[in-house]
C-alpha positions as CSV (number, residue, x, y, z in Angstrom):
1,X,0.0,0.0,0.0
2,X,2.0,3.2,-1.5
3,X,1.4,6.5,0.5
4,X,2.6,10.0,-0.3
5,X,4.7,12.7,1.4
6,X,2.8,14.9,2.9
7,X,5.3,17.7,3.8
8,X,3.3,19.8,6.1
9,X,0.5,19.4,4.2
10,X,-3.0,17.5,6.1
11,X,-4.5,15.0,4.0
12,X,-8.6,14.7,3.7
13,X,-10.3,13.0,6.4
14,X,-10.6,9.7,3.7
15,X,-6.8,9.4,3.3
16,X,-6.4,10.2,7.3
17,X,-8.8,6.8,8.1
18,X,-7.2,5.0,5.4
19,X,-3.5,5.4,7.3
20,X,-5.2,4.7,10.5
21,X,-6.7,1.2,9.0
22,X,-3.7,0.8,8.0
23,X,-2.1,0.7,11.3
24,X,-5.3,-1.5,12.6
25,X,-4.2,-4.1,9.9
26,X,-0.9,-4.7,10.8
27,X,0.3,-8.0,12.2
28,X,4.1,-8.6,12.8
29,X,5.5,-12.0,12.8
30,X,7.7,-12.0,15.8
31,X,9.6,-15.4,16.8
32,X,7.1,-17.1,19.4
33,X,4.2,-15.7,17.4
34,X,5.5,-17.6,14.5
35,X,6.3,-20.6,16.2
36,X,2.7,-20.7,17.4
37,X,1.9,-20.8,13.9
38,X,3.8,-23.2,12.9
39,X,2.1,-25.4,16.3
40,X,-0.6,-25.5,15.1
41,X,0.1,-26.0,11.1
42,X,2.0,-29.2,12.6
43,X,-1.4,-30.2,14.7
44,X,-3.3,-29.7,11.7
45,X,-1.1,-32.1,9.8
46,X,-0.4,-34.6,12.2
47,X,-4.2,-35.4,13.2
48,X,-5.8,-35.3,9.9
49,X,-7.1,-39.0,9.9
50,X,-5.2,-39.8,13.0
51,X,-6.7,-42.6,15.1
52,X,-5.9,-39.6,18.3
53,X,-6.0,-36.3,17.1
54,X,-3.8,-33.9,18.7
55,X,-5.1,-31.6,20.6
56,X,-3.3,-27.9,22.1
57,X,-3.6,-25.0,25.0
58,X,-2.8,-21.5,24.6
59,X,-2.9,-19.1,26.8
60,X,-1.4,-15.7,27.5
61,X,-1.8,-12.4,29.1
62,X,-4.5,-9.7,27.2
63,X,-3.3,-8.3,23.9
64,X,-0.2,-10.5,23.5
65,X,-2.0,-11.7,20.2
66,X,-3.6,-14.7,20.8
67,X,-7.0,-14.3,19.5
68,X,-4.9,-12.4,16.4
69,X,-2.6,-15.5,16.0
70,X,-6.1,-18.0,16.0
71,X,-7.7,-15.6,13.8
72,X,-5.0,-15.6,11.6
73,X,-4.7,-19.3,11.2
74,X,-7.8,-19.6,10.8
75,X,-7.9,-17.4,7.8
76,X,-5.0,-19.1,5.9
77,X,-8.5,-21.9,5.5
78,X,-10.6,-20.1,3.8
79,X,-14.4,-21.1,3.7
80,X,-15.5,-21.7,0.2
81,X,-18.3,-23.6,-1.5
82,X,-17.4,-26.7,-2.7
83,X,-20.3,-29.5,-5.3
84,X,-20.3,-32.7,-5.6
85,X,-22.8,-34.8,-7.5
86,X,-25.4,-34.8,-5.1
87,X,-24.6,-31.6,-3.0
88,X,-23.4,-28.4,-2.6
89,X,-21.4,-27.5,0.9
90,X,-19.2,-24.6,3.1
91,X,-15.9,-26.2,3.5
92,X,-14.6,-25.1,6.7
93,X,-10.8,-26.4,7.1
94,X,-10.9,-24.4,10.2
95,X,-13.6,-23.7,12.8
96,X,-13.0,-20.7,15.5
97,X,-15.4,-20.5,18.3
98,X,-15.5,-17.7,20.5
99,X,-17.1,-19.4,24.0
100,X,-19.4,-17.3,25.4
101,X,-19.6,-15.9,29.0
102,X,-20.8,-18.2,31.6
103,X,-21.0,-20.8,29.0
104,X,-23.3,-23.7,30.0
105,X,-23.1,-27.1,27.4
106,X,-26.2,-26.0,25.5
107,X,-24.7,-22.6,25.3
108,X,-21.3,-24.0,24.2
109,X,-23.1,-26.9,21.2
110,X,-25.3,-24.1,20.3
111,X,-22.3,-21.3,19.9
112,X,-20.5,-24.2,17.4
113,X,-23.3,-24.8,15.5
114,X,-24.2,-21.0,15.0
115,X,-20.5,-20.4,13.6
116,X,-21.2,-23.5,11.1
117,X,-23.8,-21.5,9.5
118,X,-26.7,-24.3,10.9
119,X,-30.2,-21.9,11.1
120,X,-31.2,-24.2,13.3
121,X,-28.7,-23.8,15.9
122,X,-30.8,-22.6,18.7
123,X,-33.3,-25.2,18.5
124,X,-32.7,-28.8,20.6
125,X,-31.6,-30.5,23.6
126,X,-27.8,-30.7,24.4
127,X,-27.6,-34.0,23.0
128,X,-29.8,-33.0,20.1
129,X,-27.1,-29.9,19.6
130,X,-24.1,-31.9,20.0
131,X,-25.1,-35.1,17.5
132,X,-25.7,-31.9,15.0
133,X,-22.1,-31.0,15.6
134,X,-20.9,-34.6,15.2
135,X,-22.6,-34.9,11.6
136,X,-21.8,-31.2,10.5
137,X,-17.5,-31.8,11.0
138,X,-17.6,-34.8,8.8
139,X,-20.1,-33.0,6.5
140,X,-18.2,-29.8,6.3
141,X,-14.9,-31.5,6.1
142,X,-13.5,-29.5,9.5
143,X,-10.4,-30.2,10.4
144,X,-9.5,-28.2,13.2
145,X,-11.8,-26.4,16.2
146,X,-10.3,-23.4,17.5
147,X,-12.1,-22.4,21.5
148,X,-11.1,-19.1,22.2
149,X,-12.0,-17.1,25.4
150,X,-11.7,-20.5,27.1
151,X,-11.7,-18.5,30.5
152,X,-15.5,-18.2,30.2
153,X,-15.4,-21.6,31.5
154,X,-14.9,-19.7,34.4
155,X,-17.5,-17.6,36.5
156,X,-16.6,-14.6,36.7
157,X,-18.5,-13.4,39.5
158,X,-17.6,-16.6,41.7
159,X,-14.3,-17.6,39.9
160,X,-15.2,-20.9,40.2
161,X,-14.8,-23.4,37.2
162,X,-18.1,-24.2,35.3
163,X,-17.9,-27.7,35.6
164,X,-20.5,-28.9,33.1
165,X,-19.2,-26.8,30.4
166,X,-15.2,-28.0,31.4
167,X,-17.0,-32.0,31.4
168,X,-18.5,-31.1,27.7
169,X,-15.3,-29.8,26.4
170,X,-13.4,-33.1,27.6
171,X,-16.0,-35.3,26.2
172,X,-16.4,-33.6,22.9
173,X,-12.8,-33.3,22.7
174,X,-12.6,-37.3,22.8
175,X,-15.1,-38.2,20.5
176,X,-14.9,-35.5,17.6
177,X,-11.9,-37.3,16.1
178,X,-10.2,-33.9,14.9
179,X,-7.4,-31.8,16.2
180,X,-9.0,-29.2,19.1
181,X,-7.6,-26.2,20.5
182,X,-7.9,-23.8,23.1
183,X,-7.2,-20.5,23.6
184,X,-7.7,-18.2,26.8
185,X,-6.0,-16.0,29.7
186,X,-3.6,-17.5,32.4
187,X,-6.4,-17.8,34.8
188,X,-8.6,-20.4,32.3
189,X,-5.5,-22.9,33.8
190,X,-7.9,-23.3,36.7
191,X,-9.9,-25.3,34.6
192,X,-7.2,-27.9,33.9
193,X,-7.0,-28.4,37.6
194,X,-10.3,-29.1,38.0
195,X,-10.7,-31.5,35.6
196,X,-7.7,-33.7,35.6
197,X,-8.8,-35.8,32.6
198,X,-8.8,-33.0,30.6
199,X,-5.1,-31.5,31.7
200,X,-4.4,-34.7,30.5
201,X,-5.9,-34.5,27.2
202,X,-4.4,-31.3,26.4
203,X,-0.9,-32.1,27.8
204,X,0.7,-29.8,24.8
205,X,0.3,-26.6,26.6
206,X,1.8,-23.2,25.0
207,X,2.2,-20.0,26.3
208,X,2.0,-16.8,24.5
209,X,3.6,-14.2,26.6
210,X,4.5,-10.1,26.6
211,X,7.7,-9.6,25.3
212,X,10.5,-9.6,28.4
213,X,13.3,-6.9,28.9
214,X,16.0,-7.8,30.9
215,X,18.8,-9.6,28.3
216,X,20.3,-8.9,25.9
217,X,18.8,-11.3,23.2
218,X,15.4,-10.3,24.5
219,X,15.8,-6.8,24.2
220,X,16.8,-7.1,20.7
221,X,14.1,-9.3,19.9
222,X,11.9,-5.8,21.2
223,X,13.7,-4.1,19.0
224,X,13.3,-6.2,16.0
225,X,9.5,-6.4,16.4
226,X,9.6,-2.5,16.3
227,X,11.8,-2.0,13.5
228,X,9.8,-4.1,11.8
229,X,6.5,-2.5,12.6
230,X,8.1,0.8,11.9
231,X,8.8,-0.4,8.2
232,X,4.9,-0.9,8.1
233,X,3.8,2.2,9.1
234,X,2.0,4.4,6.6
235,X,4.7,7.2,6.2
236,X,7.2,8.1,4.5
237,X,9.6,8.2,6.9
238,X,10.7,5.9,9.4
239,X,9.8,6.4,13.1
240,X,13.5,5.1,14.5
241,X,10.9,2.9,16.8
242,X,13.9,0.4,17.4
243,X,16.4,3.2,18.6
244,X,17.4,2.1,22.2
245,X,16.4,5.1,24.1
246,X,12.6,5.1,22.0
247,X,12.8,0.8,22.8
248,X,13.1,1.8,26.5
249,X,9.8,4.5,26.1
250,X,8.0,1.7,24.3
251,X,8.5,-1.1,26.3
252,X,7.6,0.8,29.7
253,X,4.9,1.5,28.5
254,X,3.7,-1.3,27.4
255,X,5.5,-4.0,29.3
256,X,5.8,-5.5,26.4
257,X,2.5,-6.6,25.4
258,X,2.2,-5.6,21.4
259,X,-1.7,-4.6,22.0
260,X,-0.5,-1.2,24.1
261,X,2.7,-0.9,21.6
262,X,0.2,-1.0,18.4
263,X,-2.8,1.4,19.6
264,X,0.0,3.4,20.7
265,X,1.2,3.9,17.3
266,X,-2.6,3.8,15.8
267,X,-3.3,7.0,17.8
268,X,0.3,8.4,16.6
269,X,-0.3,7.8,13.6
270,X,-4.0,9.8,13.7
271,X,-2.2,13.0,15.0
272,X,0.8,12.7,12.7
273,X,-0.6,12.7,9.5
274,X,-3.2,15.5,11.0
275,X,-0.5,17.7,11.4
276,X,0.9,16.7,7.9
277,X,4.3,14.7,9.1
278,X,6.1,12.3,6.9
279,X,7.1,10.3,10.2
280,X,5.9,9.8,13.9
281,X,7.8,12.0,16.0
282,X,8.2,11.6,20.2
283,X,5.6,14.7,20.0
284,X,3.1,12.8,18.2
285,X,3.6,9.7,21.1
286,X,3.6,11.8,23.9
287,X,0.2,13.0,22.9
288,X,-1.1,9.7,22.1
289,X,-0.1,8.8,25.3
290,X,-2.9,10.3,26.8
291,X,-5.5,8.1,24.8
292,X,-4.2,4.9,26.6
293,X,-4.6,4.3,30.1
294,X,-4.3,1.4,31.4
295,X,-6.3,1.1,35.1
296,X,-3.7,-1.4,36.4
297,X,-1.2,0.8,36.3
298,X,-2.3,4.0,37.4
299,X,1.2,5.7,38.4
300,X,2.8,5.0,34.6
301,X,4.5,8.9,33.6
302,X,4.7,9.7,30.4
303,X,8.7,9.2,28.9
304,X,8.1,10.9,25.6
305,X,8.1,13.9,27.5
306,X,11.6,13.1,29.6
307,X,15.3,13.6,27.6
308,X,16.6,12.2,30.1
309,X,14.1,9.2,30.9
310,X,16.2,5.9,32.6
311,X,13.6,2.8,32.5
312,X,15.3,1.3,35.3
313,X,14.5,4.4,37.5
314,X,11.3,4.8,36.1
315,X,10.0,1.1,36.5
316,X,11.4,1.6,40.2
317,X,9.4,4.8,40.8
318,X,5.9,3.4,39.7
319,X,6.3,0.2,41.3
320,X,6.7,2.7,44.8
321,X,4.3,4.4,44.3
322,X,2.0,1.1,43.7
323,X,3.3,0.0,47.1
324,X,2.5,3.4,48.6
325,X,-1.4,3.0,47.0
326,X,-1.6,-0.7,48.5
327,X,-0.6,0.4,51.9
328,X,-2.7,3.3,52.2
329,X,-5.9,1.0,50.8
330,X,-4.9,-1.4,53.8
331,X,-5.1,1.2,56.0
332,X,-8.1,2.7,55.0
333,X,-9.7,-0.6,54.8
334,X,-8.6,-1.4,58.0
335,X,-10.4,1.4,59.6
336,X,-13.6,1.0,58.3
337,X,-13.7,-2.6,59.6
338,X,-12.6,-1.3,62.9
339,X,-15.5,1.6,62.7
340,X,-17.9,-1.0,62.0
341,X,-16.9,-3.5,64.7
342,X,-17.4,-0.5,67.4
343,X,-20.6,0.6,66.2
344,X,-22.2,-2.9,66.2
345,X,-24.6,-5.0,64.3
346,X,-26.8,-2.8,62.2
347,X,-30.7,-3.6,62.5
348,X,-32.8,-3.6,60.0
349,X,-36.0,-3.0,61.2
């Protein structure tokens, strides 16, 4: 996708959303992204007839790109209509399933059945809903079924593990007779302990994390995935993204999760090309800083303001003043309890 220099000059508001789609759209390949990848091209492969289908676990923090990885998997199997001499079908090489909250077994058959394109896929008992599924994966030629959001196996309200859901999973898992994966937060792990028999059906367990800091391989594997995402940016000009002392900004930040690194950049980009720039300068972040908050971490300063910004020093101060926070909720906490104790036992009359 070719874009022009602007040299000063604000484009219209159609060319200004275009860069900003543009931003949305891009997907860097870093290395344990691409190995996921290539997990599950190999799980596809290896269960395709297989008398035991493999089966796999993701799981990862928010926005370190695993429903982007699934998605894109997903979309390398294209849907398409396919005749024979006495029908006409949807092929669906790949099936991805986004499990809904508090997802009961009904819920769950009915979900899978909606994504198959079945009209009917409200309509039935759970049996009735599950024998559909059955017929539909050899009909439709599915290979692979994606779960993502597996945490909603998990009640949010009690945190305790939705055990008739987790029991439906296992059991479909057995008897579908192709490759299943799952996809959800660190948290959705609680499931696995819960159900033993199906830790020990998805013993392949991969993890997905934020990109870490602290060597100096993994630092330059930061700065590779921003010199790379720099070279896709809709400007003219590169951003110097992977320049040490910007790599530091970013990745403080961000903690290394891509999510906050890329709508970082997608809100850089907006006021950038606003202004007319042929690059994204620390200006344009430091105002786009102020579009992402993040509400765990509500002492993070901005360091596209600071020359002489040290993430060390900066990492040390917010985790401080985090310590301060905690102890003064204690406190405060602490006191109430104590107020309530000496007042008594309210009546309700």
């Amino acid at each position: 996708m070719d874009f022009e220099r602007l040299d000063g000059k604000a484009p219209d508001s159609k060319e200004l959303k275009r860069c900003v789609e543009h931003v949305k759209k891009i997907i860097v390949h870093h290395p344990k992204y691409e190995n996921l990848l290539e997990e599950m091209e190999t799980i596809m492969d290896l269960s395709d007839d297989s008398v035991s289908p493999d089966c796999l676990y993701i799981f990862g923090p928010t926005g370190a790109g695993k429903s982007t990885v699934t998605k894109e998997f997903t979309a390398r199997y294209p849907r398409e209509t396919k005749e024979t001499d006495d029908r006409e079908y949807t092929h669906i090489p790949v099936l991805r399933v986004v499990v809904p909250p508090k997802a009961t077994p009904r819920m769950l058959a009915s979900k899978v059945l909606e994504d198959m394109g079945d009209p009917f896929s409200h309509k039935g008992s759970e049996t009735e809903l599950t024998s559909r599924i059955h017929h539909f994966v050899k009909e439709l030629g599915i290979k692979v079924i994606i779960f993502d959001e597996f945490q909603h196996l998990i009640d949010a309200d009690t945190e305790y593990v939705l055990a008739t859901a987790s029991n439906w999973v296992k059991t479909f898992t057995e008897e579908i007779g192709i490759a299943v994966i799952l996809c959800g937060m660190p948290e959705s792990i609680k499931v696995f302990i819960s159900n033993p028999q199906l830790d020990r059906r998805f013993c392949n367990k991969v993890a997905l994390e934020a990109f870490a800091y602290g060597t100096v391989e993994e630092i330059l594997i930061f700065r590779v995935f921003l010199q790379k995402v720099d070279k896709l940016l809709p400007f003219i000009e590169l951003a110097n993204l992977a320049d040490p002392r910007t790599a530091d900004k970013l990745y403080y930040i961000s903690n290394g999760i891509p999510f906050y690194v890329m709508k970082l950049l997608e809100y850089a980009t907006y006021i950038a090309v606003k202004a007319g720039a042929d690059k994204i300068a620390e200006s344009h972040l430091a105002k786009a800083l102020l579009k992402v908050k993040q509400v765990a971490r509500p002492f993070v300063t901005n360091p596209f303001a600071d020359t002489s910004f040290d993430l060390e020093a900066a990492l040390g101060t917010e985790n401080n003043a985090m310590n301060k926070y905690k102890e003064k909720l204690m406190i405060k906490r602490k006191k109430g309890r104590n107020l309530q104790k000496a007042q008594g036992p309210s009546l309700n009359i």
